[in-house]
C-alpha positions as MATLAB code, in Angstrom:
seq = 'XXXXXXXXXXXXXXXXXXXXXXXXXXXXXXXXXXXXXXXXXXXXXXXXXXXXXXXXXXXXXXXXXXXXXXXXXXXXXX';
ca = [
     117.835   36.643   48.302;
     117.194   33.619   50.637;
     113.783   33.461   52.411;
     112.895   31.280   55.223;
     109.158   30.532   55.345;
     107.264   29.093   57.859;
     104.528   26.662   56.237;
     101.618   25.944   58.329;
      98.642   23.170   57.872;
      98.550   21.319   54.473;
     102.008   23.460   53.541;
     103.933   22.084   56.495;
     102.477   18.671   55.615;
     104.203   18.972   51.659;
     106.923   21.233   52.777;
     107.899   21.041   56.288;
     107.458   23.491   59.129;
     110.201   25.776   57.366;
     111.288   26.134   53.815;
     114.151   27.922   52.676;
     113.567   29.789   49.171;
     116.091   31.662   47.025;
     114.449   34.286   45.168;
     115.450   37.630   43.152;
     115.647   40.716   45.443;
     112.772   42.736   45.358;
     110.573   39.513   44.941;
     106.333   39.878   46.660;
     104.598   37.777   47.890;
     102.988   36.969   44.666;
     106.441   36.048   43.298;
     106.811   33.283   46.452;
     103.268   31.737   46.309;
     103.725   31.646   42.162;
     107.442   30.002   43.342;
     105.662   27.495   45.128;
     103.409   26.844   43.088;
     105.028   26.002   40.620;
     106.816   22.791   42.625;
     105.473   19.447   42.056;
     104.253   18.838   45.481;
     102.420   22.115   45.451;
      99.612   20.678   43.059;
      96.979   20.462   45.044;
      97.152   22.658   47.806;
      94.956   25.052   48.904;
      95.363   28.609   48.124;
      96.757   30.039   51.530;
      97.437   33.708   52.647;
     100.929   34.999   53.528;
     101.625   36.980   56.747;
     104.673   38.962   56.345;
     105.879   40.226   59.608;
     103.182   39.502   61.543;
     100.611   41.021   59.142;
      98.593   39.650   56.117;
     100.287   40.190   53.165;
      98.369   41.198   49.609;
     100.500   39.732   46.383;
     102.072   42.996   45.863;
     103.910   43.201   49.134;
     107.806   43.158   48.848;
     109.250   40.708   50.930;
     112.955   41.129   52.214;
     115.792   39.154   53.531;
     115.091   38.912   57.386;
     111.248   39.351   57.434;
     109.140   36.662   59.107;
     106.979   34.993   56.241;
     103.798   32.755   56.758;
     101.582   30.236   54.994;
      98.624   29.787   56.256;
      95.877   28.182   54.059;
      92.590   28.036   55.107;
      91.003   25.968   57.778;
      88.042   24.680   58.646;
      86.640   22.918   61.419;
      83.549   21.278   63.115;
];
């Protein structure tokens, strides 16, 4: 199933503000962030959390073709 995720932060710095993924249907979020992960250019990012829809997403969460998916790592500030 193709995913477009919006990548936020550090992401959108390696990936861009939107990155298109192809992954099995019935794929989680776990499967998307271990996806990423996996790439190269992923190496040394933070680990973020995924809104799906609007809503934080636990790993478990299916994702489908259509829903709204976000990165989001951490941030800090001063």
């Amino acid at each position: 199933m193709a995913l477009s995720v919006l990548c936020f932060a550090s992401w959108g710095d390696v990936f861009g503000p939107r990155v298109e993924v192809d992954l099995p249907a019935g794929a989680t979020v776990g499967d998307l962030l271990a996806y990423l992960a996996a790439r190269p250019e992923a190496r040394r990012l933070p680990a973020p959390l995924v809104a799906v829809n609007r809503r934080y997403a636990a790993a478990d969460v299916a994702i489908s073709p259509g829903d709204e998916i976000a990165i989001i790592p951490p941030v800090a500030g001063g």
